[in-house]
Kinemage of the C-alpha trace (Angstrom):
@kinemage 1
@onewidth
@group {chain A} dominant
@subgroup {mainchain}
@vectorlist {calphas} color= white
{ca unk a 1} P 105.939 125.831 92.744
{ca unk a 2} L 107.308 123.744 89.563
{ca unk a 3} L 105.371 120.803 88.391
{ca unk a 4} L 107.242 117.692 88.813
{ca unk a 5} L 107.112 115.941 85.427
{ca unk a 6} L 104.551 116.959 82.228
{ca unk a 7} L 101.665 116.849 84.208
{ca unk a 8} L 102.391 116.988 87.923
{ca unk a 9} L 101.120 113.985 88.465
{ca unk a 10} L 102.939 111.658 86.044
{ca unk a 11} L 103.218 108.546 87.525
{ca unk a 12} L 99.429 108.067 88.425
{ca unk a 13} L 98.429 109.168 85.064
{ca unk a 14} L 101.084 106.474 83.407
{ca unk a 15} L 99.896 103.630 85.877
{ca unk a 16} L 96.081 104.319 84.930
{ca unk a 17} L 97.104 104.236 81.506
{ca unk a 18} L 98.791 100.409 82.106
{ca unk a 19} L 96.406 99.021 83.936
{ca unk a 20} L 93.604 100.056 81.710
{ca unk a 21} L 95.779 98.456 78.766
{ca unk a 22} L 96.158 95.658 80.518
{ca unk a 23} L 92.755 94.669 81.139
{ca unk a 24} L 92.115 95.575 78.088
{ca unk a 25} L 94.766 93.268 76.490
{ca unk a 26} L 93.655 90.171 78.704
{ca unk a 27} L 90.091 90.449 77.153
{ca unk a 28} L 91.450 89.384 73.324
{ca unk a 29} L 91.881 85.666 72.238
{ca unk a 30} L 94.989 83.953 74.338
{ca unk a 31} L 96.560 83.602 70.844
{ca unk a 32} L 96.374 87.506 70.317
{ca unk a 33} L 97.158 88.379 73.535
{ca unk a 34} L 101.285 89.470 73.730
{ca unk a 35} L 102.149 88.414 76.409
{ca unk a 36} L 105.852 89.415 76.682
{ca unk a 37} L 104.505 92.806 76.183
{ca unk a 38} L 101.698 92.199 79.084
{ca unk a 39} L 105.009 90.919 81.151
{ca unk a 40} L 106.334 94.102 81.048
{ca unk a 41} L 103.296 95.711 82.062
{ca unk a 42} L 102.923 93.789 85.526
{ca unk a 43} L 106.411 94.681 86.238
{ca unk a 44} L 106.140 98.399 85.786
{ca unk a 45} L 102.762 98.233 87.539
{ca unk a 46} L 104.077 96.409 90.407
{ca unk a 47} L 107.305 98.730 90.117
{ca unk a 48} L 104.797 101.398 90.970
{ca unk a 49} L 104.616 100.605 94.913
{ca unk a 50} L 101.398 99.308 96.798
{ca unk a 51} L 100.418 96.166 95.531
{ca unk a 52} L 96.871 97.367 96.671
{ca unk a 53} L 97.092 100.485 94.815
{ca unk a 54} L 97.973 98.264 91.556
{ca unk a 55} L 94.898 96.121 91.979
{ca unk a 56} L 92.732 98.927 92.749
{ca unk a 57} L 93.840 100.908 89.596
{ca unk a 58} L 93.358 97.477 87.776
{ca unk a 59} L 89.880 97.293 89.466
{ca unk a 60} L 88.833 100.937 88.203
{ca unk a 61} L 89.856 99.936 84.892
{ca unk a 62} L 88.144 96.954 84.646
{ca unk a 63} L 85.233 98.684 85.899
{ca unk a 64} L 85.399 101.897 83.470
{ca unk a 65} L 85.866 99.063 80.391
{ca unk a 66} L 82.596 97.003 81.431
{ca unk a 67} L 80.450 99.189 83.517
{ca unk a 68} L 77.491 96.702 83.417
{ca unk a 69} L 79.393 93.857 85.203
{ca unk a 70} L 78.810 94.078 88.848
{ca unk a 71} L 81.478 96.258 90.635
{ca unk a 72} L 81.582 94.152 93.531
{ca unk a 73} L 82.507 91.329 91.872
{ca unk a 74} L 85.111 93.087 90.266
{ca unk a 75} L 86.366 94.487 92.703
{ca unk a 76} L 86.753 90.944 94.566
{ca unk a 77} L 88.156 89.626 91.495
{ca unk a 78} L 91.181 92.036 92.387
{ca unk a 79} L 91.286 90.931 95.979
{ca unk a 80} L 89.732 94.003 97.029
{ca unk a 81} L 86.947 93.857 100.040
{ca unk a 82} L 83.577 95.722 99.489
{ca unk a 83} L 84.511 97.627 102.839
{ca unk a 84} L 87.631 98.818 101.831
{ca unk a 85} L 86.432 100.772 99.108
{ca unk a 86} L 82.673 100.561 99.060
């Protein structure tokens, strides 16, 4: 059976990539941060479908950037309950 796209799973792999840039962009100075560019971002995120799916991809990447902040709070910080996704 024929991958769909590059990688055969494209469109996860593109989304992980944007959210993790994301966070990553919202950590430098307000004056550094561009945030046209970051705009643009949110909108293909949210383009991607689940709004809970976006924050929990945002949540992983905020977790994989700063693993010794407390996941939990993280995770809340995304709107995400501890039950939903331990």
């Amino acid at each position: 059976m024929p991958r769909k796209g590059v990688t055969g799973h494209d469109g996860w792999v593109v989304t992980e990539a944007l959210a993790t840039a994301l966070v990553a962009l919202e950590q430098l100075p307000p004056k550094h941060q561009p945030q046209a560019h970051m705009d643009d971002m949110r909108k293909l995120l949210a383009s991607a479908g689940d709004p809970a799916a976006v924050s929990l991809h945002l949540a992983q990447a905020k977790c994989r950037l700063f693993p010794d902040l407390d996941r939990a709070m993280i995770y809340r910080e995304y709107g995400i309950s501890s039950d939903e996704y331990g």
